[in-house]
C-alpha positions in Angstrom: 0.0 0.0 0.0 1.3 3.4 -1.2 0.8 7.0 0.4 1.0 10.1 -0.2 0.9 13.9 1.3 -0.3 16.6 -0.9 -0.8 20.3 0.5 -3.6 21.8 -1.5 -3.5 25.4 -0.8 -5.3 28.1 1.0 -8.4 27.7 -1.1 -9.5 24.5 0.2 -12.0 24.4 3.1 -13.7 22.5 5.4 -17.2 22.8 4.0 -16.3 20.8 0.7 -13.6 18.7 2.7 -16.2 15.7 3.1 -17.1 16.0 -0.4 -13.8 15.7 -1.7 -12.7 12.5 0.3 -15.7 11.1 -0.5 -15.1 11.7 -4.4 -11.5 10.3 -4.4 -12.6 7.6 -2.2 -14.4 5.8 -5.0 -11.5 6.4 -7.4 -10.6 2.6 -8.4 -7.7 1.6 -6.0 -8.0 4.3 -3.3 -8.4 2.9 0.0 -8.0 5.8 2.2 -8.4 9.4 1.8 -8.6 12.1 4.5 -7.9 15.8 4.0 -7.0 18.4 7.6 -8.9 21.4 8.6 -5.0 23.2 6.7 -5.8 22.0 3.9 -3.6 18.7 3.6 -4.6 15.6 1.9 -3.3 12.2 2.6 -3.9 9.3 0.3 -3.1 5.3 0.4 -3.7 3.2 -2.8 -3.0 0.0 -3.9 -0.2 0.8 -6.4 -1.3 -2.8 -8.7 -5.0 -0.9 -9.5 -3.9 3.0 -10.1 -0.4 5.2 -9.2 1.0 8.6 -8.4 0.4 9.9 -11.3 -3.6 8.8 -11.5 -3.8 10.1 -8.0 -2.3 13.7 -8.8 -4.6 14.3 -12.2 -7.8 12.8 -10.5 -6.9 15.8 -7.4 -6.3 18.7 -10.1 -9.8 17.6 -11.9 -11.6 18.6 -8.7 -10.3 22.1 -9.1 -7.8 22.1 -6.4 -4.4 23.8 -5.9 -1.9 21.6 -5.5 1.2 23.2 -3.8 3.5 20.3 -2.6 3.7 16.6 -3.2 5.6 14.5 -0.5 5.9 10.7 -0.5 8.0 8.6 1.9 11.0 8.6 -1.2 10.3 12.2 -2.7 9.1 15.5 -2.2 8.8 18.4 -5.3 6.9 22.0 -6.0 4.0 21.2 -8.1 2.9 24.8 -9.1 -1.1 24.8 -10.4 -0.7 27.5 -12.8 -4.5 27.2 -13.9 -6.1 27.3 -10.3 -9.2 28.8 -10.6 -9.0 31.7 -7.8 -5.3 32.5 -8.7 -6.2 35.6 -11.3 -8.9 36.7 -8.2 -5.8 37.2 -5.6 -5.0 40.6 -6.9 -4.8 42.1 -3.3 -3.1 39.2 -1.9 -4.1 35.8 0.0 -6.6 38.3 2.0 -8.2 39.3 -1.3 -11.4 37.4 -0.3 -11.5 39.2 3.0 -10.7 42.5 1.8 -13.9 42.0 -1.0 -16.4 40.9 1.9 -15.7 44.1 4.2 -16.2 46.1 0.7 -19.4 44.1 0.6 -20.3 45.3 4.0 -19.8 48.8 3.5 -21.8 48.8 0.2 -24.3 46.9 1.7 -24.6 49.3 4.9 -24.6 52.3 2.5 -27.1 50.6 0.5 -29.4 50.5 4.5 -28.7 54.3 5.3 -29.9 55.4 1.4 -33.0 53.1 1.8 -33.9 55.5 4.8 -32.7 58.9 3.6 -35.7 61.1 2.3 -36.1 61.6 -1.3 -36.0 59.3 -4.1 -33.0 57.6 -3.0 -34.3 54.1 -3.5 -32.5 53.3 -6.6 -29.0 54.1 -4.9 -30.2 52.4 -2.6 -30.6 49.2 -4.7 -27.1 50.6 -6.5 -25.2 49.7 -3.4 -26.9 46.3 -2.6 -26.2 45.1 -5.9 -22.6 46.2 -5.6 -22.4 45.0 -2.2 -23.8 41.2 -3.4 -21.5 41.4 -6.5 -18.4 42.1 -4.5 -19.9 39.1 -1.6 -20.8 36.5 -3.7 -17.5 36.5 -6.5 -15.9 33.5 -4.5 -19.2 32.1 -3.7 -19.9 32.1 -7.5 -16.8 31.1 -8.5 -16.6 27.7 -5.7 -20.3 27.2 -6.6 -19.6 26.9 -10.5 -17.0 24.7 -9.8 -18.7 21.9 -7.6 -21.3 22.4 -10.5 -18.7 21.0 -13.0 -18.5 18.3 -10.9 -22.5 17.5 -10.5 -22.2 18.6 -6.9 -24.4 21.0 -4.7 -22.4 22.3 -2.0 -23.3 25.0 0.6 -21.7 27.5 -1.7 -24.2 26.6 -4.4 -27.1 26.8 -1.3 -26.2 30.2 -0.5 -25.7 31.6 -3.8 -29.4 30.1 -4.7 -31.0 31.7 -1.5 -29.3 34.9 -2.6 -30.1 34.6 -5.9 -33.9 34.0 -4.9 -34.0 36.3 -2.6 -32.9 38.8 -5.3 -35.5 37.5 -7.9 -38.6 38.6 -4.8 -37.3 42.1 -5.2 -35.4 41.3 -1.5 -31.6 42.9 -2.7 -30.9 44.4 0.9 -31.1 40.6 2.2 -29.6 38.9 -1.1 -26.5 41.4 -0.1 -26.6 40.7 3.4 -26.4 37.0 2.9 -23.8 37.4 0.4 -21.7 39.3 2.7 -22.0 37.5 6.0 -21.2 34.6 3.7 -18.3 35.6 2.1 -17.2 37.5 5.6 -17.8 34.3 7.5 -15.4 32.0 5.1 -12.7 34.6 4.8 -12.7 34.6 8.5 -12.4 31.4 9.1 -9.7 30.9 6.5 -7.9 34.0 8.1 -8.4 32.0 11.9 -7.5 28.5 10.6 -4.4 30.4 9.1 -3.3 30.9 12.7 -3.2 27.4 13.4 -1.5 26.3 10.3 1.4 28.9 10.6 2.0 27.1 14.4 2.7 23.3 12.5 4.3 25.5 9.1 6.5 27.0 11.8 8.4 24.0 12.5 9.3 23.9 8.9 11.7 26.9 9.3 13.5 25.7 12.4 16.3 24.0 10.4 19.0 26.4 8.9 18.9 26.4 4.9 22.7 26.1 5.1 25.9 24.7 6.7 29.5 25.2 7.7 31.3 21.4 7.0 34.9 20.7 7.1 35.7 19.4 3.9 39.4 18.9 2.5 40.7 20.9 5.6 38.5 23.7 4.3 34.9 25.2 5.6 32.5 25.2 2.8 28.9 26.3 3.2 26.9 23.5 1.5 23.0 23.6 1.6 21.8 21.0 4.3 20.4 18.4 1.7 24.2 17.7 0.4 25.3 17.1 3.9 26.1 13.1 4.3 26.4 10.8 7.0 30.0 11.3 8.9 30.6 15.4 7.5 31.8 17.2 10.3 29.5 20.9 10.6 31.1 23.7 12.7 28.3 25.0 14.2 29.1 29.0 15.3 27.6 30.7 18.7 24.1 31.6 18.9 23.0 29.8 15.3 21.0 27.1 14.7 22.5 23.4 13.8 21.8 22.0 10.7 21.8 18.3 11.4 21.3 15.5 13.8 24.4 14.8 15.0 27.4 13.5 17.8 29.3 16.7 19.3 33.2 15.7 18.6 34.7 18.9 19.5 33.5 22.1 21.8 31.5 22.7 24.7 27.8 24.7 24.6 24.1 24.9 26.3 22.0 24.4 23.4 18.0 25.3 23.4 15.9 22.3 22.5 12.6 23.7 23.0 12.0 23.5 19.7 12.1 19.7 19.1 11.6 18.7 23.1 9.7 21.6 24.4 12.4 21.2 27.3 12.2 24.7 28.7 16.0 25.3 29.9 19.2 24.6 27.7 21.0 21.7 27.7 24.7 21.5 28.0 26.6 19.8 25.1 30.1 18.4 25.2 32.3 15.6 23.0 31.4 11.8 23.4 34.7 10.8 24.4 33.6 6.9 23.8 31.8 7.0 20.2 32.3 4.3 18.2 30.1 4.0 15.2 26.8 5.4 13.7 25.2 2.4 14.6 25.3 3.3 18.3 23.2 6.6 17.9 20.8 5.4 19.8 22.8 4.7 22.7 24.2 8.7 23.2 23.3 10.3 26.1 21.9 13.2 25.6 24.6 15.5 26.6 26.5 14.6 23.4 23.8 14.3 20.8 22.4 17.3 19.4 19.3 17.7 16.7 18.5 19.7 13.8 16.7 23.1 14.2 17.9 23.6 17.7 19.4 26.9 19.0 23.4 26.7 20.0 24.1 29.1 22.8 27.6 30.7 23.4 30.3 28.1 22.5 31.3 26.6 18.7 30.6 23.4 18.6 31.9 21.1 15.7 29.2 18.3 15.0 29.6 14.8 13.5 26.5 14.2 11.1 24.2 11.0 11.9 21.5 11.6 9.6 20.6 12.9 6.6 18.0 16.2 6.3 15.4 14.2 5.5 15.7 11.7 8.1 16.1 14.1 11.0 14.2 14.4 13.9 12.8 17.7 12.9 11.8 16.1 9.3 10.4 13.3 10.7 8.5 15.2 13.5 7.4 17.8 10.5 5.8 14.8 8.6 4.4 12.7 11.7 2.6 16.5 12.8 1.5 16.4 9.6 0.3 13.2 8.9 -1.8 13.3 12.3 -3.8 16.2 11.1 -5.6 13.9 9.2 -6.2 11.3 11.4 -10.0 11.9 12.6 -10.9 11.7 16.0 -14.1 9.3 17.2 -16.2 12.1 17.6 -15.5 13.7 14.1 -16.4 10.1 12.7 -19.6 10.1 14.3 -20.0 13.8 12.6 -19.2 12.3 9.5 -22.1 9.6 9.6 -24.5 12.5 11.5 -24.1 14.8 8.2 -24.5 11.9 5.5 -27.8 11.5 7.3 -28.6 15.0 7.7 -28.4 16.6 4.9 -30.5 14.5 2.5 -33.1 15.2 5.4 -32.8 18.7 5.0 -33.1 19.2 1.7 -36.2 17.1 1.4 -37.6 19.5 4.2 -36.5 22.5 1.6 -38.2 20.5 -1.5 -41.2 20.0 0.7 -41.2 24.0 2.0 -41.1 24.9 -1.7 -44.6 23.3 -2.4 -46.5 24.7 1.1 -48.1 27.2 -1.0 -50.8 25.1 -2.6 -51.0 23.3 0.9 -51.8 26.6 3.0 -52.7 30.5 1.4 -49.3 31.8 0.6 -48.0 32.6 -2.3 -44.8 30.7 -4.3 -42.9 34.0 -3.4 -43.5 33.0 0.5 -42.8 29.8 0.6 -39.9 30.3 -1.8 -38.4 32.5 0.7 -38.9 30.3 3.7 -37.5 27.3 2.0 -34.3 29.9 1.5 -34.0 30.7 5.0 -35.0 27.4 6.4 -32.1 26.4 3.9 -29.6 28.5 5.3 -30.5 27.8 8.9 -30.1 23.9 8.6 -26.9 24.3 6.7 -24.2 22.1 8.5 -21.7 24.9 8.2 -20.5 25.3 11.9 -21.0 21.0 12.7 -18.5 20.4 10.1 -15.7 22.6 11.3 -16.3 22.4 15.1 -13.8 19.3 15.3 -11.5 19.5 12.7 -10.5 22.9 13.9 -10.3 22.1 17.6 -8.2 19.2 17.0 -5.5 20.9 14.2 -5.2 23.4 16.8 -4.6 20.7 20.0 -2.2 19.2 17.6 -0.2 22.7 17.0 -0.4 23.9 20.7 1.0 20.2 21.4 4.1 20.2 19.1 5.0 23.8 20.4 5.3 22.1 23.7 7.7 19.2 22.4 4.4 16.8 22.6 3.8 14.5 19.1 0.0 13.9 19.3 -0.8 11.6 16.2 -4.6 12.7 15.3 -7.9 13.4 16.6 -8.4 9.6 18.5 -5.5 9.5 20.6 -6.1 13.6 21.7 -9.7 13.3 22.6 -8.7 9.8 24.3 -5.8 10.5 26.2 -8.2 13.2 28.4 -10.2 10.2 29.1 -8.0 7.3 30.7 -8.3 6.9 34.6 -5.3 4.7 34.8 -1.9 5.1 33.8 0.6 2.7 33.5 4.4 3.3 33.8 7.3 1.1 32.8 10.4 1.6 35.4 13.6 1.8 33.9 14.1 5.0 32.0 10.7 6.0 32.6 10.2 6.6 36.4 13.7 6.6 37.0 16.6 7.8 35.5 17.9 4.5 33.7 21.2 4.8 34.6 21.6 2.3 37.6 24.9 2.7 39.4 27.0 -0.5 41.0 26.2 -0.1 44.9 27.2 -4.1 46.4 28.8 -6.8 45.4 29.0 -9.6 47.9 30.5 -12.7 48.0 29.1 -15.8 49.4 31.5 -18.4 51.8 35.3 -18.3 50.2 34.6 -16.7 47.2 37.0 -12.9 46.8 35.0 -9.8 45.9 37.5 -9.3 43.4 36.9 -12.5 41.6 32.9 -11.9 41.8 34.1 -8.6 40.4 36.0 -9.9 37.2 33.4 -12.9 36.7 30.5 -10.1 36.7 32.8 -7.4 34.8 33.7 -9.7 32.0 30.2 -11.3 31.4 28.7 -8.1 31.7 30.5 -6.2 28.8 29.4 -8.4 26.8 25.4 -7.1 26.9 24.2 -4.1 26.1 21.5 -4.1 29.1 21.5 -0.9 31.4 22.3 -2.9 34.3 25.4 -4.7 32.4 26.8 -1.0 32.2 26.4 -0.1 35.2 28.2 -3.2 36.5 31.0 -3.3 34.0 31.7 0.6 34.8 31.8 0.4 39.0 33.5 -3.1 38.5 36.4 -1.4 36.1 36.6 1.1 39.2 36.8 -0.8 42.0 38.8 -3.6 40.4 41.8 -0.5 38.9 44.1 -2.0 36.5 43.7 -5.4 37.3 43.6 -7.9 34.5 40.4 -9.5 33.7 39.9 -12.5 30.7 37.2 -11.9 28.5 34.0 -13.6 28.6 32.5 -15.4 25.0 29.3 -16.9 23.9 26.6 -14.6 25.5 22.9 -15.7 25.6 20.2 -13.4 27.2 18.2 -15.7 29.0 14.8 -13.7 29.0 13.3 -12.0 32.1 15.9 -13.8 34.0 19.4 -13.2 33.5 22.3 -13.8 31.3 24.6 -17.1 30.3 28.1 -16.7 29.0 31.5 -19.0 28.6 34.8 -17.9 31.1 37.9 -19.5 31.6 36.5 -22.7 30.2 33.2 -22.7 32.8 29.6 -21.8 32.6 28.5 -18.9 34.3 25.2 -17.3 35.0 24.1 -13.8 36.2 20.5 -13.6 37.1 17.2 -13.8 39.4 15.8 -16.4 42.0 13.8 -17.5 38.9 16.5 -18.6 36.8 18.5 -20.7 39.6 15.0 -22.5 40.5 14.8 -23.5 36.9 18.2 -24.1 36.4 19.2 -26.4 39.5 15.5 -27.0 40.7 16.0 -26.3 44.1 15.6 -22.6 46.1 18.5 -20.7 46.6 20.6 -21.1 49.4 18.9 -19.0 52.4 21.9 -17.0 53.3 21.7 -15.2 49.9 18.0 -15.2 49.6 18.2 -13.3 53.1 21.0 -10.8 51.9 19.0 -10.6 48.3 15.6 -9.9 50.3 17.5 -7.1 52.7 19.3 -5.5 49.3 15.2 -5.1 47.3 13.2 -3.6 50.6 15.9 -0.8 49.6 15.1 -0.3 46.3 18.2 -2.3 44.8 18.2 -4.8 42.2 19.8 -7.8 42.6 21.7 -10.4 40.9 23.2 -13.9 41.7 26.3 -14.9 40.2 27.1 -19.0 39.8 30.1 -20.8 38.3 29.6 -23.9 37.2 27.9 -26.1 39.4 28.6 -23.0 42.7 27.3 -20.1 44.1 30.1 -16.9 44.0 27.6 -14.0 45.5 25.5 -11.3 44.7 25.8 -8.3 43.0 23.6 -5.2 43.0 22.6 -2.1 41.3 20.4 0.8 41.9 18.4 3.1 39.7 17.5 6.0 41.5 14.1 7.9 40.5 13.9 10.8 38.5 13.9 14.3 40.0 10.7 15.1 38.2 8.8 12.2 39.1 7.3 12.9 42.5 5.8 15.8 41.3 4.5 14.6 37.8 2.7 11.7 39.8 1.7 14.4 42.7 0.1 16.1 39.4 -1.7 13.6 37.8 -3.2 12.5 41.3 -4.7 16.0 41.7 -5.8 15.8 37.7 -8.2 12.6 39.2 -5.8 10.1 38.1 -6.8 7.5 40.8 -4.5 4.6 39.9 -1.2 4.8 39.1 0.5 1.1 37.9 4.4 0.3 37.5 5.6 -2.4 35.3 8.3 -3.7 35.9 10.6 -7.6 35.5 12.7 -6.2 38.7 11.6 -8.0 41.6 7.8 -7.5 43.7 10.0 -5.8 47.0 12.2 -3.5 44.5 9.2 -2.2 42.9 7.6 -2.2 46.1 10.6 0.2 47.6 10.6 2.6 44.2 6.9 3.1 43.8 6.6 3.8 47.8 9.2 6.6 47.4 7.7 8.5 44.5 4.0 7.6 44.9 2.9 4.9 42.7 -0.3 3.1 43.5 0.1 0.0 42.3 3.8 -1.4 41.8 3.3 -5.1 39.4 7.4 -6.3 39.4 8.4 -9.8 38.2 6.8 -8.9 34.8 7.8 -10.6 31.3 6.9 -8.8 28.9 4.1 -10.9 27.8 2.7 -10.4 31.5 2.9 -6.5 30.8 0.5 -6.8 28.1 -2.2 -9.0 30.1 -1.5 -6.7 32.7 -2.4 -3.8 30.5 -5.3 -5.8 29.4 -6.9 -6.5 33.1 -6.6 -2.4 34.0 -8.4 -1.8 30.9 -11.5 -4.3 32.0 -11.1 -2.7 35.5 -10.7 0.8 34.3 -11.8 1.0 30.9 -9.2 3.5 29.6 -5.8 3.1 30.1 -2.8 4.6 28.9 1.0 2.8 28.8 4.0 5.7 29.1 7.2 3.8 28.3 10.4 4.0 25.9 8.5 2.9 22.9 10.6 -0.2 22.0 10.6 -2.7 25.0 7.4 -1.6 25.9 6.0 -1.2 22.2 4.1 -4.2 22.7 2.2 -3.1 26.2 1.8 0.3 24.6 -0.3 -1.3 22.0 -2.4 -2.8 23.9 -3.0 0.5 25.6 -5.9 2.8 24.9 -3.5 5.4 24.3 0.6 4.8 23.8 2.9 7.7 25.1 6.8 7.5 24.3 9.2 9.0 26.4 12.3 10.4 24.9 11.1 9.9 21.2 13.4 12.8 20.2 16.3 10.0 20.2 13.9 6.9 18.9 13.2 6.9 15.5 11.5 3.4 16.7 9.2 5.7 19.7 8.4 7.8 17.4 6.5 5.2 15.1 4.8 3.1 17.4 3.4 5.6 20.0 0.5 7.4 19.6 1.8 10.3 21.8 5.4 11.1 22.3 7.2 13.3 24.4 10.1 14.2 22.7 12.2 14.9 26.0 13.0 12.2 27.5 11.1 14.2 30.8 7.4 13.6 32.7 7.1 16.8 33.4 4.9 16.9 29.6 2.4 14.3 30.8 0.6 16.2 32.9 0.4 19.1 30.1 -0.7 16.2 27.6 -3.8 15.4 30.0 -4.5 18.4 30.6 -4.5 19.5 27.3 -6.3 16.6 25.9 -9.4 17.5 28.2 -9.3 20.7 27.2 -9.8 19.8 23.7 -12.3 17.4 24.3 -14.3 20.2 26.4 -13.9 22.5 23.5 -14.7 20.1 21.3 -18.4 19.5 22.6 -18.9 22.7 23.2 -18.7 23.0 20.0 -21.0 20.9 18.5 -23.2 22.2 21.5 -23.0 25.8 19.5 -23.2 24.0 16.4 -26.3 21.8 17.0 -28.5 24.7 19.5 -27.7 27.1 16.6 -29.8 24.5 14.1 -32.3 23.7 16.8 -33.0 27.4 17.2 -33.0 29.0 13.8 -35.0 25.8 11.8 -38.5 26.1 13.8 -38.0 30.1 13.3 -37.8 30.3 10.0 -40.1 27.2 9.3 -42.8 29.2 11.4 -41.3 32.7 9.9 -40.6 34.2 12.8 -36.8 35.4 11.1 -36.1 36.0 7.9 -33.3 35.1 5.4 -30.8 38.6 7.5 -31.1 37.2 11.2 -30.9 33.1 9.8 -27.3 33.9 7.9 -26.6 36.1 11.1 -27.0 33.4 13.4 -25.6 30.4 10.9 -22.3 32.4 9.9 -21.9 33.9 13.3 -21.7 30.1 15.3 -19.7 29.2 12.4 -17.0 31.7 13.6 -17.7 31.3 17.3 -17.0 27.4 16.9 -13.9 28.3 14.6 -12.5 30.7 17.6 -13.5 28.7 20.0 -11.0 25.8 18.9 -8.4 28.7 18.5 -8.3 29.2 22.2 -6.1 25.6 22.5 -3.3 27.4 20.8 -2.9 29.4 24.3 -3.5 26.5 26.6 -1.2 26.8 29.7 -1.5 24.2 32.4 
């Protein structure tokens, strides 16, 4: 299955959105098509019934502007020289906006000449026909083109109403809807603009150019001919052009802009790089990403990735990508207006024929039908989500917070549980060697080289953590490398030394492996080591216990008051998941406030653990690294990454990520999320009281065609600046 990303300009809107997905949707081969309240269109085919090139002609034959095309391989201009409102833009990409307020100064010199004394009436009339000219260009123009197409749209509607309403001799109102129309979608263009330019933004983060060393020389190349391993010299107070390993220089550097992360972050040399294929494993002190801000130092930069795999690019796409991923509630929408409208205009056809029903004349019930018409017009329902959720999704990648649609934003308010792995999550995930004690006649220092040289051969957090407080208790001393490791799942480690078998692990892997308990004096010691917080290992040569060894991971500074947070948010339970032992977890989720600490976990058990909460508790989200815990996460109602700045892997599988690797953005997530969701149904509150109020007015004809376009354009705007109000949220 192929994709595809195509930004169809500033003329596309909302109203016509629906119609358009549903058009290309029956296009043979296109299985998915969903276009964002900014105007971009995403498309999946099956590339054995149509291709690119089908999918691009089939968009430009609905009229639209076709800006940029982007695929996972490519991405070129694709100019639309023939778009139809092009030659209209003569004042600029306000043009419509600047006609409609014309429009409303013709149309309110057309009211004061209708009152003035004298014959004046024909001015009058002058300026209500100028003022509906100037109104109803775009709605003309929109409305001739779904015509094309066999289509009615609400642009046709209104132009019809106003068009009627002009035939009855009724010019002031024919202006007045015109106006208020045109006024109304200018508007919202010119408030949905606000929300784009917050996701466009992060397109500009990234310098155009770069300083790279290059046959002892710097040459300023532009970022797309930088390749893996060019060094960049990176001067004070500019941006850096590419993902990277600092090699030379010290600097603070401000994140924000890819992790939200509020205060800079010292940068200095990785003194023990080895390859690209360890980028993954820097800490973040020594890797740096494109589009961040260095502060006072120079900083030379080894290049890791290629500008169209950064972070930054892939963050710009993923944002993008999840503006059109609909939400559950936009869905339901979706399926209210398929039913709705037909109903509506069967009401209109019906309203058209009351006159030989009741004594009227056509004229009357021509004009009710208009502003009955109007007033049922889904205008408002069909932007009130959309909008609120592009603009959650903005204020949200401001904040260094990837949420990937409309689902997992409404959802993520929702969830009464969360669930947390450990390691690297709640605590810092880089354990420290605190004990290692030797059982009967056994030397700490050959428990020491045993552990040390076993040890360096994983790539666990806990084997580096041994292997570095081993090296530095041990000194200089000698020690024979280990050979033949196996990783011995949720239990330990197996590897060859010295011509003998030896095994580092848990209680459960020496029950298995000898079928008896463990020898009580180190089950005591082991016991005493996890009511502290410590986790602890056994280590056995051949057929004999040699000790214990133990390492610590302490919390993370943030985490007693992320928790404290979330508790006072109405989070209830809070669940760690863990494969340390029951009494470690016990000890760690005591100490920072976790309600329910689950330890002894494989990761299989994570996933049925995630699985019982979500019986108990209905929704439930999983906050872990998004690569151990990938499977849990799925499970989840709602997946939340930590540190997906560094994880390309994160960064695909969650359906949040926080791109520091910090807590301190859930609560801000939550928050947010609730926020949007309360917008949200406000909104279609507005939307759906505005129908409910106007429709039995105008059926009875209490209001005529001026207050129904009054009411429908104005909760139109209301529901539009309403959502616009997430772009400020603060916690």
């Amino acid at each position: 299955m192929n994709k595809i990303q195509i930004q169809i300009g500033k003329s596309n809107h909302t109203r016509g959105a629906r119609r358009i997905e549903q058009i290309l949707g029956t296009k043979r081969g296109v299985s998915y098509v969903s276009i964002s309240a900014s105007g971009l269109m995403h498309v999946e085919w099956d590339d054995n019934q149509t291709n690119q090139a089908e999918i691009i002609k089939s968009v430009k034959k609905l009229g639209l502007n076709i800006v940029t095309v982007k695929t996972d391989k490519e991405q070129s201009q694709n100019k639309d020289s023939n778009h139809v409102y092009s030659y209209l833009n003569i004042l600029g990409e306000n043009t419509e906006l600047y006609f409609a307020i014309f429009s409303g100064v013709s149309w309110i010199l057309g009211v004061v000449f209708s009152f003035a004394i004298g014959d004046s009436e024909n001015l009058a009339t002058t300026f209500f026909i100028v003022g509906a000219v100037f109104g109803g260009i775009f709605t003309f123009i929109a409305a001739g083109r779904d015509l094309l197409r066999g289509k009615f749209e609400i642009d046709f509607l209104m132009l019809f109403a106003a068009l009627g309403a002009a035939a009855l001799g009724k010019w002031g109102e024919s202006a007045l809807l015109l106006f208020l129309f045109s006024l109304g979608h200018a508007l919202e263009h010119y408030a949905m603009k606000r929300a784009r330019k917050s996701i466009a933004a992060l397109s500009d983060l990234a310098p155009p150019v770069a300083l790279v060393k290059r046959n002892g020389e710097l040459t300023e190349v532009h970022i797309e001919q930088l390749i893996i391993g060019d060094i960049i010299v990176v001067k004070p107070n500019t941006k850096i052009a590419a993902d990277g390993v600092v090699t030379k220089g010290t600097s603070p550097v401000n994140q924000a802009a890819i992790t939200g992360e509020s205060a800079p972050i010292d940068k200095y040399p990785s003194l023990n790089w080895q390859s690209e294929n360890e980028i993954n494993k820097l800490h973040p002190e020594h890797r740096v990403f494109a589009g961040t801000m260095n502060g006072s130092g120079v900083l030379e930069i080894k290049v890791l990735k290629l500008a169209k795999d950064s972070t930054l690019s892939r963050l710009i796409t993923l944002v993008k990508e999840a503006e059109t991923q609909k939400s559950s509630t936009q869905h339901l929408t979706d399926k209210f207006e398929k039913y709705y409208v037909p109903i509506v205009l069967a009401l209109v056809l019906l309203l058209l024929l009351t006159f030989i029903v009741i004594d009227e004349t056509f004229q009357q019930s021509f004009y009710r039908a208009m502003s009955v018409l109007i007033a049922a017009s889904p205008c408002a329902l069909a932007i009130s989500t959309p909008s609120a959720v592009l603009a959650g999704i903005a204020r949200a990648a401001r904040q260094g917070v990837l949420i990937k649609g409309g689902r997992p934003l409404e959802e993520l308010g929702g969830i009464k549980a969360i669930a947390f792995d450990k390691t690297g999550t709640l605590t810092e995930g880089r354990p420290t060697l605190t004990h290692a004690i030797p059982y009967r006649a056994i030397t700490k220092t050959h428990l020491l080289k045993i552990a040390v040289a076993v040890e360096a051969l994983s790539d666990h957090p806990l084997a580096a953590a041994i292997v570095t407080g081993g090296k530095k208790e041990l000194g200089n001393i000698d020690i024979p490398k280990a050979e033949n490791l196996k990783a011995l799942i949720a239990r330990g480690v197996q590897a060859n030394w010295m011509g003998s078998i030896i095994h580092i692990g848990n209680r459960r892997l020496f029950e298995e492996l000898t079928g008896e308990v463990v020898p009580k004096e180190i089950d005591l010691k082991m016991s005493e080591l996890e009511s502290g917080g410590h986790t602890s290992m056994i280590i056995h040569q051949d057929n004999e216990y040699l000790g214990i060894i133990a390492v610590m991971d302490v919390a993370r500074p943030e985490a007693i008051s992320t928790l404290s947070k979330l508790k006072k948010m109405g989070i209830k339970r809070m669940i760690m998941l863990t494969g340390d032992n029951q009494k470690v977890a016990n000890a760690i989720a005591k100490s920072i406030g976790i309600t329910d600490p689950m330890g002894s976990l494989l990761p299989e058990d994570k996933v049925k653990a995630i699985e019982r909460l979500k019986q108990q508790e209905g929704y439930v989200a999983m906050v872990g690294d998004g690569v151990n815990d990938a499977p849990a996460m799925a499970k989840s109602t709602v997946g939340i990454a930590m540190g997906a700045a560094g994880s390309d892997v994160a960064l695909e599988t969650a359906d949040i990520a926080l791109m520091a690797d910090k807590l301190d953005n859930l609560p801000f997530a939550i928050g947010l999320s609730r926020k949007a969701k309360l917008i949200i149904k406000q909104n279609l509150i507005i939307s759906l009281s505005m129908v409910a109020i106007l429709v039995p007015l105008t059926i009875m004809g209490t209001i005529a065609i001026g207050p129904a376009v009054v009411g429908h354009e104005g909760s139109t705007l209301v529901v539009v600046l309403n959502a616009l109000r997430l772009l400020r949220y603060e916690i």
